[in-house]
PDB file of N, CA, C and O in Angstrom:
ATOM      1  N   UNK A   1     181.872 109.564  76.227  1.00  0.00           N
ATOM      2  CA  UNK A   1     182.729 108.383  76.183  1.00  0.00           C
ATOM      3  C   UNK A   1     184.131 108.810  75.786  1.00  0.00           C
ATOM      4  O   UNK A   1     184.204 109.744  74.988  1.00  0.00           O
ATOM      5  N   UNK A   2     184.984 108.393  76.123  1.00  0.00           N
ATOM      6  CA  UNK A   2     186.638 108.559  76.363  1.00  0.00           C
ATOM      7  C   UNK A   2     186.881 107.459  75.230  1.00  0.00           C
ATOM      8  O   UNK A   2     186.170 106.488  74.973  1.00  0.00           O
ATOM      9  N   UNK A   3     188.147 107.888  74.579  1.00  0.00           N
ATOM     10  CA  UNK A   3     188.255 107.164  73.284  1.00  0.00           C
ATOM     11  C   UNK A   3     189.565 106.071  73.799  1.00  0.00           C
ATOM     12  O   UNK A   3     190.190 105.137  73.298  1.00  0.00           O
ATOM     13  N   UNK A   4     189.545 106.691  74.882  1.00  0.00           N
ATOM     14  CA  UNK A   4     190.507 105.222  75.867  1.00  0.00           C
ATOM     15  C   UNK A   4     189.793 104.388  76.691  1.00  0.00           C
ATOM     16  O   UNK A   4     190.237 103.509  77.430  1.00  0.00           O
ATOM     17  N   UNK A   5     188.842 104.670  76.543  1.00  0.00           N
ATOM     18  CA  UNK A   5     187.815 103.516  77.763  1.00  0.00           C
ATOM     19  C   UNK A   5     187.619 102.142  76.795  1.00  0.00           C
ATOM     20  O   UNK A   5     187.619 101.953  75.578  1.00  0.00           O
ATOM     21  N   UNK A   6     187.470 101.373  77.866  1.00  0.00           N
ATOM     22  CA  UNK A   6     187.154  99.915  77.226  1.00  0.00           C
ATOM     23  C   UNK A   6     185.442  99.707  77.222  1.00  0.00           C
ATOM     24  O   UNK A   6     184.819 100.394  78.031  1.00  0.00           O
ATOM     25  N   UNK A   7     184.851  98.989  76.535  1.00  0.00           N
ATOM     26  CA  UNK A   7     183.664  98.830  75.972  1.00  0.00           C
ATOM     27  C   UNK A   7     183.755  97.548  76.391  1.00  0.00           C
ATOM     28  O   UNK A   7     184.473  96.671  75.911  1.00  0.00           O
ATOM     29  N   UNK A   8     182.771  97.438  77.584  1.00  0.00           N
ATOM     30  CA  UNK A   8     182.597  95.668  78.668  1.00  0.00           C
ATOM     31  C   UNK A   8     181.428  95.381  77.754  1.00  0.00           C
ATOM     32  O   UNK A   8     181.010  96.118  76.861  1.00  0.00           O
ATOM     33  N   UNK A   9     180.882  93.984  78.179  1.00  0.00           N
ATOM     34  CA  UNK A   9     180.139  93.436  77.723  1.00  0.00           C
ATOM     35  C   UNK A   9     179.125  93.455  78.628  1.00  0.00           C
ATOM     36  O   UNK A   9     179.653  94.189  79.463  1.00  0.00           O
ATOM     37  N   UNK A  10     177.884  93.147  79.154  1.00  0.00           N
ATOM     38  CA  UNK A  10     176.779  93.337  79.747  1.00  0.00           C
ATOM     39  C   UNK A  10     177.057  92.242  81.115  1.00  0.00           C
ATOM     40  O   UNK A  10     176.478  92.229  82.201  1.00  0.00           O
ATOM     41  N   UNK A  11     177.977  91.504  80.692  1.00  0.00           N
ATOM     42  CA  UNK A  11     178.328  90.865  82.035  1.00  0.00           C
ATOM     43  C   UNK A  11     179.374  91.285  82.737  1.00  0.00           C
ATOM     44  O   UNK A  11     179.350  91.024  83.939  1.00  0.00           O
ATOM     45  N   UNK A  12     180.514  92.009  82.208  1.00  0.00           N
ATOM     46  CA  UNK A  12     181.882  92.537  82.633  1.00  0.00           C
ATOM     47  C   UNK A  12     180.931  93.620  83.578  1.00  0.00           C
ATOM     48  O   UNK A  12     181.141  93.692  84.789  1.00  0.00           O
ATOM     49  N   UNK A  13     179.704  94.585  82.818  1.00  0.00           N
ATOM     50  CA  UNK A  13     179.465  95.766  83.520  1.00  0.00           C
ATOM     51  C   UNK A  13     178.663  95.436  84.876  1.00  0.00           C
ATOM     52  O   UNK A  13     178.656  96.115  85.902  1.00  0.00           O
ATOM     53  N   UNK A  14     177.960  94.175  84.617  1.00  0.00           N
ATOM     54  CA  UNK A  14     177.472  93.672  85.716  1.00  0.00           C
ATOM     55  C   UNK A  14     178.306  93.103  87.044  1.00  0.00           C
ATOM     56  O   UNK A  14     177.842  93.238  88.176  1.00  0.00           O
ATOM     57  N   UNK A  15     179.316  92.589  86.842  1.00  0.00           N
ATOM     58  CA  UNK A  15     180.322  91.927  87.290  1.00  0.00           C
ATOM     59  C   UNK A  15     181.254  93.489  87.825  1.00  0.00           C
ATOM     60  O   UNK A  15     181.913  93.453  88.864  1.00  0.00           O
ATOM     61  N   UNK A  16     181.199  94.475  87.170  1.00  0.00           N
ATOM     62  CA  UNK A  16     181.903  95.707  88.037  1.00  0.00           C
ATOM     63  C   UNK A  16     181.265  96.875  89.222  1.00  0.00           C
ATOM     64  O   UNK A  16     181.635  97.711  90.046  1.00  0.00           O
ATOM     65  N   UNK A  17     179.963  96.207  88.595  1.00  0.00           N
ATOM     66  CA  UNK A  17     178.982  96.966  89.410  1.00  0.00           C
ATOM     67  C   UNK A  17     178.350  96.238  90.698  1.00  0.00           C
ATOM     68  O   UNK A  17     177.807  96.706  91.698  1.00  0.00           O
ATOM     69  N   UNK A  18     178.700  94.556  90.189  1.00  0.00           N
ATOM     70  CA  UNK A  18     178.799  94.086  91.466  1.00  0.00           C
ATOM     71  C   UNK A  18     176.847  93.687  91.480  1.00  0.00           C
ATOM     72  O   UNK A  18     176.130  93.616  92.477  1.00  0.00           O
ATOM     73  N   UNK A  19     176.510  93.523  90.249  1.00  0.00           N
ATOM     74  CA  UNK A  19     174.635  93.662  90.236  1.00  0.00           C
ATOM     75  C   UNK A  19     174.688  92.122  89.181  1.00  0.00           C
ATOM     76  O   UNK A  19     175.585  91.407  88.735  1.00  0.00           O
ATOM     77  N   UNK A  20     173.458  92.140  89.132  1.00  0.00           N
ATOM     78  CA  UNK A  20     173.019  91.001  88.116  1.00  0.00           C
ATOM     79  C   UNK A  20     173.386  91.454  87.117  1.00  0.00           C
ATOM     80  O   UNK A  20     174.068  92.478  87.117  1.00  0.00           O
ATOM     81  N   UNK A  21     172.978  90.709  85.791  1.00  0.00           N
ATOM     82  CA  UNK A  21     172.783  90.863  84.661  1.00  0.00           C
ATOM     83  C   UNK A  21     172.151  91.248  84.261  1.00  0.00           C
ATOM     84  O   UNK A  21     172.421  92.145  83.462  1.00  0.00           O
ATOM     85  N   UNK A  22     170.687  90.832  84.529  1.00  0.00           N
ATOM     86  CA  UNK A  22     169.149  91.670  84.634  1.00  0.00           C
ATOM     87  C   UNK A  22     169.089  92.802  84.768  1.00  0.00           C
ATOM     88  O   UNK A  22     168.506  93.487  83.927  1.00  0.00           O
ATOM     89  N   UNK A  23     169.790  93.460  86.091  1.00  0.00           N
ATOM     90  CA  UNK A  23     169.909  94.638  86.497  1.00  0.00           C
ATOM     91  C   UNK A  23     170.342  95.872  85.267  1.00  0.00           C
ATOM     92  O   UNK A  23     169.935  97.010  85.038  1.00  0.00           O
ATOM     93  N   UNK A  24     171.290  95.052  84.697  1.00  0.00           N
ATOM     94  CA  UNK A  24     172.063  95.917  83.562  1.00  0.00           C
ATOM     95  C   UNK A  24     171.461  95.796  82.551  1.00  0.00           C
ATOM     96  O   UNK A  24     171.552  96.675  81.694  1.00  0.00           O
ATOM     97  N   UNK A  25     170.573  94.533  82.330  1.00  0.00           N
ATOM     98  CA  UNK A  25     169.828  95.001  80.708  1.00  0.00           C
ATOM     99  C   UNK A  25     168.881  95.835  81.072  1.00  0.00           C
ATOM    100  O   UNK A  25     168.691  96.750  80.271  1.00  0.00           O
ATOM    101  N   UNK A  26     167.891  95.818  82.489  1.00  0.00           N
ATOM    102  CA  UNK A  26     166.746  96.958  82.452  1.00  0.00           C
ATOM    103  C   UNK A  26     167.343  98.105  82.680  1.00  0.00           C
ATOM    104  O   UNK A  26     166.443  98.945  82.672  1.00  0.00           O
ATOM    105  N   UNK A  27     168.554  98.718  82.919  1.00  0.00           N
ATOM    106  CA  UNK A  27     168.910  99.945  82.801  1.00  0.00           C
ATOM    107  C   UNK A  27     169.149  99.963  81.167  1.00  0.00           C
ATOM    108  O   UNK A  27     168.918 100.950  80.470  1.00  0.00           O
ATOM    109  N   UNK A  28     169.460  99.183  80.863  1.00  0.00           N
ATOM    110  CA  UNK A  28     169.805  99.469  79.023  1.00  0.00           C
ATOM    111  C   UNK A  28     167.838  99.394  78.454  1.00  0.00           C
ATOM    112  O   UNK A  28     167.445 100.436  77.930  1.00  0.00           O
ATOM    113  N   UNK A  29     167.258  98.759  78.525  1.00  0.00           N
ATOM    114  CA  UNK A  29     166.039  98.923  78.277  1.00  0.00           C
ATOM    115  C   UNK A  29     165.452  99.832  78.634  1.00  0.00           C
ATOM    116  O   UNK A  29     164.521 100.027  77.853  1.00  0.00           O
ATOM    117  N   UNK A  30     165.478 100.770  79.678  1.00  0.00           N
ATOM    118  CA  UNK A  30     164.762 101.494  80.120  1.00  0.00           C
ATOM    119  C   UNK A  30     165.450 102.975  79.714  1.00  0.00           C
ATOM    120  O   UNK A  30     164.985 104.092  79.940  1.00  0.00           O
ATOM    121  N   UNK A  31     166.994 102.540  78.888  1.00  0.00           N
ATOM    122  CA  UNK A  31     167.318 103.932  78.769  1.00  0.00           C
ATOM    123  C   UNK A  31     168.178 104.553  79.738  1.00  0.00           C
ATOM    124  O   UNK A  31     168.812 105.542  79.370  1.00  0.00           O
ATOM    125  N   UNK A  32     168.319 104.087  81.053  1.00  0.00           N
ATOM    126  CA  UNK A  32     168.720 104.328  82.296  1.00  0.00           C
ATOM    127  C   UNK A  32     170.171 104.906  82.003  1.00  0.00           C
ATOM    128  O   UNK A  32     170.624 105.919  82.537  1.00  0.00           O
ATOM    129  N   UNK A  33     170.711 104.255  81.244  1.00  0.00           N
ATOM    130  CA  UNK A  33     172.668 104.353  80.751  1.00  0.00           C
ATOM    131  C   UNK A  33     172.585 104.381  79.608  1.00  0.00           C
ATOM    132  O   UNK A  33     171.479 104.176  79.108  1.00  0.00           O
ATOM    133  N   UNK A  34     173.645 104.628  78.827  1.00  0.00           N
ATOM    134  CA  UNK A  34     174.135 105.248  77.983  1.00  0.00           C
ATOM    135  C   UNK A  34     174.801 103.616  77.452  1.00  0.00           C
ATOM    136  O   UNK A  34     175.404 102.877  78.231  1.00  0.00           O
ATOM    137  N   UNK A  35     174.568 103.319  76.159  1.00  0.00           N
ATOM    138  CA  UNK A  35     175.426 101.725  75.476  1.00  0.00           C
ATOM    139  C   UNK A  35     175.575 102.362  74.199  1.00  0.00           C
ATOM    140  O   UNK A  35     175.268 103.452  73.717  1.00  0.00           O
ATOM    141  N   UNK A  36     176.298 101.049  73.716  1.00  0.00           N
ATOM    142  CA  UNK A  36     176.816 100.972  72.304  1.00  0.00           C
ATOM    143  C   UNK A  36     176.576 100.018  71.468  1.00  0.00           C
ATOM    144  O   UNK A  36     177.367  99.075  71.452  1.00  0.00           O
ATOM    145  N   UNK A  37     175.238 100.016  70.414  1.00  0.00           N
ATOM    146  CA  UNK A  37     174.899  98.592  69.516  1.00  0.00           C
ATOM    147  C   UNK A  37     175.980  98.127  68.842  1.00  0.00           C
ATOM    148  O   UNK A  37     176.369  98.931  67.995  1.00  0.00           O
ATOM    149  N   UNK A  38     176.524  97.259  68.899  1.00  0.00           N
ATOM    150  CA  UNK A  38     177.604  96.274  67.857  1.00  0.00           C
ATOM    151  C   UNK A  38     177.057  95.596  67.056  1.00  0.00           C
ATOM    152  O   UNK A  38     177.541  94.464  67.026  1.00  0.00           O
ATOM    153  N   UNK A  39     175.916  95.820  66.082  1.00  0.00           N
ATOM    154  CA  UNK A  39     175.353  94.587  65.564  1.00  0.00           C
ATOM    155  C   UNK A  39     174.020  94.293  66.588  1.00  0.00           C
ATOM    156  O   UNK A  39     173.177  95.068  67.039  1.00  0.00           O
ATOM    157  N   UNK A  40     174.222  92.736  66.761  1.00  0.00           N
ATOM    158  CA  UNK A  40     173.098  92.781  68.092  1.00  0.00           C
ATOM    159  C   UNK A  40     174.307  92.752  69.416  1.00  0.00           C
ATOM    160  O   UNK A  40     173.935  92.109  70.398  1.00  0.00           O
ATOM    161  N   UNK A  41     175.142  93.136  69.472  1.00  0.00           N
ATOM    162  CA  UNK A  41     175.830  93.027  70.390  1.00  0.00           C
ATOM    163  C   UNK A  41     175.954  94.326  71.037  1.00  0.00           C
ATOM    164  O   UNK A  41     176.318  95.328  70.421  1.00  0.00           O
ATOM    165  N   UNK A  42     175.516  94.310  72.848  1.00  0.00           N
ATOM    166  CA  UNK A  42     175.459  95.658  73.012  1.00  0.00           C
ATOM    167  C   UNK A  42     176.522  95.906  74.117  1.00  0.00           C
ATOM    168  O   UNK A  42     176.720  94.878  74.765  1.00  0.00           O
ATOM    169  N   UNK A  43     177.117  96.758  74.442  1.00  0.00           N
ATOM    170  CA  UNK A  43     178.369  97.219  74.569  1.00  0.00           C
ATOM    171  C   UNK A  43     178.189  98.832  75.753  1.00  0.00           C
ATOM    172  O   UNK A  43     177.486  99.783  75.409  1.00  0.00           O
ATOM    173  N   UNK A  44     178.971  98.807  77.092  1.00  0.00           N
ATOM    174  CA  UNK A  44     179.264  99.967  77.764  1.00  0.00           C
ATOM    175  C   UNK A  44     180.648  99.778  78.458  1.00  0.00           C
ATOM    176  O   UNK A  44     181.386  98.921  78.944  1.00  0.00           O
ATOM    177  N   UNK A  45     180.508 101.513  78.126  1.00  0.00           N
ATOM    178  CA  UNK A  45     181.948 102.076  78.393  1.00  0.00           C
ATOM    179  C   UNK A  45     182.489 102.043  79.594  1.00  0.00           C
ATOM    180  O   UNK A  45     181.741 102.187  80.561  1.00  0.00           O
ATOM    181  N   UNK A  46     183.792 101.864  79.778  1.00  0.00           N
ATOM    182  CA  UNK A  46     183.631 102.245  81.636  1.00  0.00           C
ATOM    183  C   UNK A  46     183.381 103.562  81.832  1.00  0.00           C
ATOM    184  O   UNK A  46     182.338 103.796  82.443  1.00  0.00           O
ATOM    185  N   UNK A  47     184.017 104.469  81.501  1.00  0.00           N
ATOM    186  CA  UNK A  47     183.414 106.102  81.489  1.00  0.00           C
ATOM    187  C   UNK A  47     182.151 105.876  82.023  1.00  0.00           C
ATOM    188  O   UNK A  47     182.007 106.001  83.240  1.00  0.00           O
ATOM    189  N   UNK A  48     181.063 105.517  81.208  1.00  0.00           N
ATOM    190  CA  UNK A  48     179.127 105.445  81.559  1.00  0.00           C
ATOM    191  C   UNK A  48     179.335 104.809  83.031  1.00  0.00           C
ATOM    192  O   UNK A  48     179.136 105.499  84.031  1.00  0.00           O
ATOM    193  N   UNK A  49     179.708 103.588  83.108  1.00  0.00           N
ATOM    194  CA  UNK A  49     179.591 103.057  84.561  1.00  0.00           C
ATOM    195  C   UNK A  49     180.231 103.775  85.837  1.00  0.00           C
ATOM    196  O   UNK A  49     179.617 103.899  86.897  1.00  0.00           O
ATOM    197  N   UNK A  50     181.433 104.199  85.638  1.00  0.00           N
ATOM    198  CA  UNK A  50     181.835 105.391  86.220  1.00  0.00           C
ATOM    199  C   UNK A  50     181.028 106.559  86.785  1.00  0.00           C
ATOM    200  O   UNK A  50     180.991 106.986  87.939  1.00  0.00           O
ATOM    201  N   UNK A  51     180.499 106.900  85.871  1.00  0.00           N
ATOM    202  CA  UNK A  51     179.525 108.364  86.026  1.00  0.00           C
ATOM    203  C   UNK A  51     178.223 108.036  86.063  1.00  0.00           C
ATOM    204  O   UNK A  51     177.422 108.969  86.012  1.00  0.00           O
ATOM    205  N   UNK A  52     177.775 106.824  86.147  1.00  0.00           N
ATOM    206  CA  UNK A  52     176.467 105.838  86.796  1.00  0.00           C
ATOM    207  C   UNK A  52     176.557 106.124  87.916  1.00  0.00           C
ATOM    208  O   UNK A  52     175.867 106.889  88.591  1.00  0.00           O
ATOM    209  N   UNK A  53     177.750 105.291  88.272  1.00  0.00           N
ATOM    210  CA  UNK A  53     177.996 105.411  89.663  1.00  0.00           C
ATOM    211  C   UNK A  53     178.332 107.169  90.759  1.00  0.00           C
ATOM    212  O   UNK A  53     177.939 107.366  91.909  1.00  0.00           O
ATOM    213  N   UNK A  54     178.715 107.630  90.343  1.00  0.00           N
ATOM    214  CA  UNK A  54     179.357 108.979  90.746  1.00  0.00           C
ATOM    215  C   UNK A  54     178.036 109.759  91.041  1.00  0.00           C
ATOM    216  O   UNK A  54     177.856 110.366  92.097  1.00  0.00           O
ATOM    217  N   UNK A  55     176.926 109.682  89.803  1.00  0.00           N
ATOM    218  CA  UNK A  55     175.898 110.360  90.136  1.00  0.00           C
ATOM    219  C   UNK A  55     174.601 109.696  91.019  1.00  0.00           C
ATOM    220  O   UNK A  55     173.476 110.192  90.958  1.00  0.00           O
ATOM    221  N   UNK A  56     174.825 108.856  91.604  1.00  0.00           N
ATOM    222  CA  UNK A  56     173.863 107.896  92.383  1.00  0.00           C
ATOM    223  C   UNK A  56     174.214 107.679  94.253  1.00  0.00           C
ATOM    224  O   UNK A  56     173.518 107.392  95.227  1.00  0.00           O
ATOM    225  N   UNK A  57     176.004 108.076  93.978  1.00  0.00           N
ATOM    226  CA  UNK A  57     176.636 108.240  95.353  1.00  0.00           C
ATOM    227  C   UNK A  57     176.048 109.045  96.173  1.00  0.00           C
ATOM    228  O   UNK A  57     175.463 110.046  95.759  1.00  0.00           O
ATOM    229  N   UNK A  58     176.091 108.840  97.002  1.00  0.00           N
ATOM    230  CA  UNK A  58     175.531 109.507  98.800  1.00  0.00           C
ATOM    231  C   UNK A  58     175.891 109.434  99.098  1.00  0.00           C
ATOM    232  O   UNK A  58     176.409 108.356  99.391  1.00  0.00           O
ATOM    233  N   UNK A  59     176.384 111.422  99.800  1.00  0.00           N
ATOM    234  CA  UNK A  59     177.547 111.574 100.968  1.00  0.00           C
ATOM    235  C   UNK A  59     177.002 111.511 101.962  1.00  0.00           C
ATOM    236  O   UNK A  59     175.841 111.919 101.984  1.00  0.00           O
ATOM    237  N   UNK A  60     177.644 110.944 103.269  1.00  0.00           N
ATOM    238  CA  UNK A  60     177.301 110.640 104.226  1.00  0.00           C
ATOM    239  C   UNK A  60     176.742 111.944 104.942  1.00  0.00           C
ATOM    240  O   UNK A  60     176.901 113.067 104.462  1.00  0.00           O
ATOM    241  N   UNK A  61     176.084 111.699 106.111  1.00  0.00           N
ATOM    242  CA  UNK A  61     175.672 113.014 106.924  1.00  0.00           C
ATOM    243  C   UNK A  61     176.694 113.453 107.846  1.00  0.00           C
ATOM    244  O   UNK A  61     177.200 112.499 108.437  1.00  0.00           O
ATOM    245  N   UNK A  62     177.257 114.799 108.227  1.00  0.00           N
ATOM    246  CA  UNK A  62     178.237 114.825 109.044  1.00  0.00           C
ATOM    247  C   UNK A  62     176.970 115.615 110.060  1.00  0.00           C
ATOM    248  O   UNK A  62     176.160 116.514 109.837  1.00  0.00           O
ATOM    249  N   UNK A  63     177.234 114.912 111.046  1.00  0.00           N
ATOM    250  CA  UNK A  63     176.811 115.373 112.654  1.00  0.00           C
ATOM    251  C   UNK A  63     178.021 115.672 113.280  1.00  0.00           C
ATOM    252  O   UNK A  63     179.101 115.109 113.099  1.00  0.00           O
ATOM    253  N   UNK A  64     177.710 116.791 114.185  1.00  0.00           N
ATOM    254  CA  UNK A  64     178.299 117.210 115.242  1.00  0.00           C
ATOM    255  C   UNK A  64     177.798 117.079 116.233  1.00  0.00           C
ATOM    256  O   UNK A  64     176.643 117.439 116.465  1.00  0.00           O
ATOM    257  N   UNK A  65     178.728 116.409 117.220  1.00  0.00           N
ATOM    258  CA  UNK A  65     178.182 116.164 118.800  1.00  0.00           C
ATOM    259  C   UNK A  65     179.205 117.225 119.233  1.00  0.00           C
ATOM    260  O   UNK A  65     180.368 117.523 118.959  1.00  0.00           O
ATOM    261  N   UNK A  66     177.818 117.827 120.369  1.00  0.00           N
ATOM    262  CA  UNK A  66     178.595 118.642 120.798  1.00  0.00           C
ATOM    263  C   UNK A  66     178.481 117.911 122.710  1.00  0.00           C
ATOM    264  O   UNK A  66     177.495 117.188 122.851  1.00  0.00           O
ATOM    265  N   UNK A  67     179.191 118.043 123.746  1.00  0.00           N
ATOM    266  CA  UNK A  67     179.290 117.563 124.994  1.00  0.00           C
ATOM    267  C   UNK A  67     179.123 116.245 124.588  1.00  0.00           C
ATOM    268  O   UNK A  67     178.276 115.860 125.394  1.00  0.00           O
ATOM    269  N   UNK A  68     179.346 115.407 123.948  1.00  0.00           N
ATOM    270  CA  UNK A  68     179.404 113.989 123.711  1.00  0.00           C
ATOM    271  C   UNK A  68     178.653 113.494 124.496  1.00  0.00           C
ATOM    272  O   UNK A  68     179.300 112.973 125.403  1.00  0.00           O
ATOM    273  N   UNK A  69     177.065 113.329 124.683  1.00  0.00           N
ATOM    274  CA  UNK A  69     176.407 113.076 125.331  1.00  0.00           C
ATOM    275  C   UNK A  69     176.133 113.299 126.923  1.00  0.00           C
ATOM    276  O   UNK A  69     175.514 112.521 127.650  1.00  0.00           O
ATOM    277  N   UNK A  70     176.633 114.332 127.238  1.00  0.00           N
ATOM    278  CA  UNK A  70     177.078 114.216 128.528  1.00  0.00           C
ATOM    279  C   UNK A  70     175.921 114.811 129.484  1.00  0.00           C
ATOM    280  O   UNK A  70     175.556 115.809 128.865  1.00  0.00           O
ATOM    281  N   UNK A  71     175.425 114.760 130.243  1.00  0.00           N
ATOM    282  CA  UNK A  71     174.175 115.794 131.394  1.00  0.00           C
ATOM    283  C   UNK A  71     174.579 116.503 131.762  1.00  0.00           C
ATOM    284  O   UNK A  71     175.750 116.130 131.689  1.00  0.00           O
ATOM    285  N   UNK A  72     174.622 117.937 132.440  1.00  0.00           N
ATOM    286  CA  UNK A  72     175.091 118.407 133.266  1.00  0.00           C
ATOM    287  C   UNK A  72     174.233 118.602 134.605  1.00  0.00           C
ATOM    288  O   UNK A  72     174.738 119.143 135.589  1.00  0.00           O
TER     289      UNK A  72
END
């Protein structure tokens, strides 16, 4: 965690990730990500969502056509 990152709330992280809410507490329940207890208030970094994301990305496949379909 970056000591400049902001600390969202379970709906901000949901809301950046573009997922439920649900989604984000069973990754916090299950351990899945990385949070921060406030009390009962639980708390992630953008850094974690960042590097959630980064490590879950899929690069596309590069194909090469070669004769662009062509018969001879």
């Amino acid at each position: 965690m970056n000591n400049n990152d902001r600390l969202l709330t379970v709906d901000e992280a949901a809301e950046r990730l573009g997922t439920g809410v649900r989604f984000i507490r069973r990754l916090i329940q299950e351990r899945r990500i990385r949070y921060v207890k406030l009390g009962k208030h639980v708390r992630i970094s953008e850094s974690v969502l960042t590097a959630y994301v980064e490590e879950r990305t899929v690069e596309p496949v590069r194909t090469r056509r070669t004769g662009f379909g062509l018969v001879a």
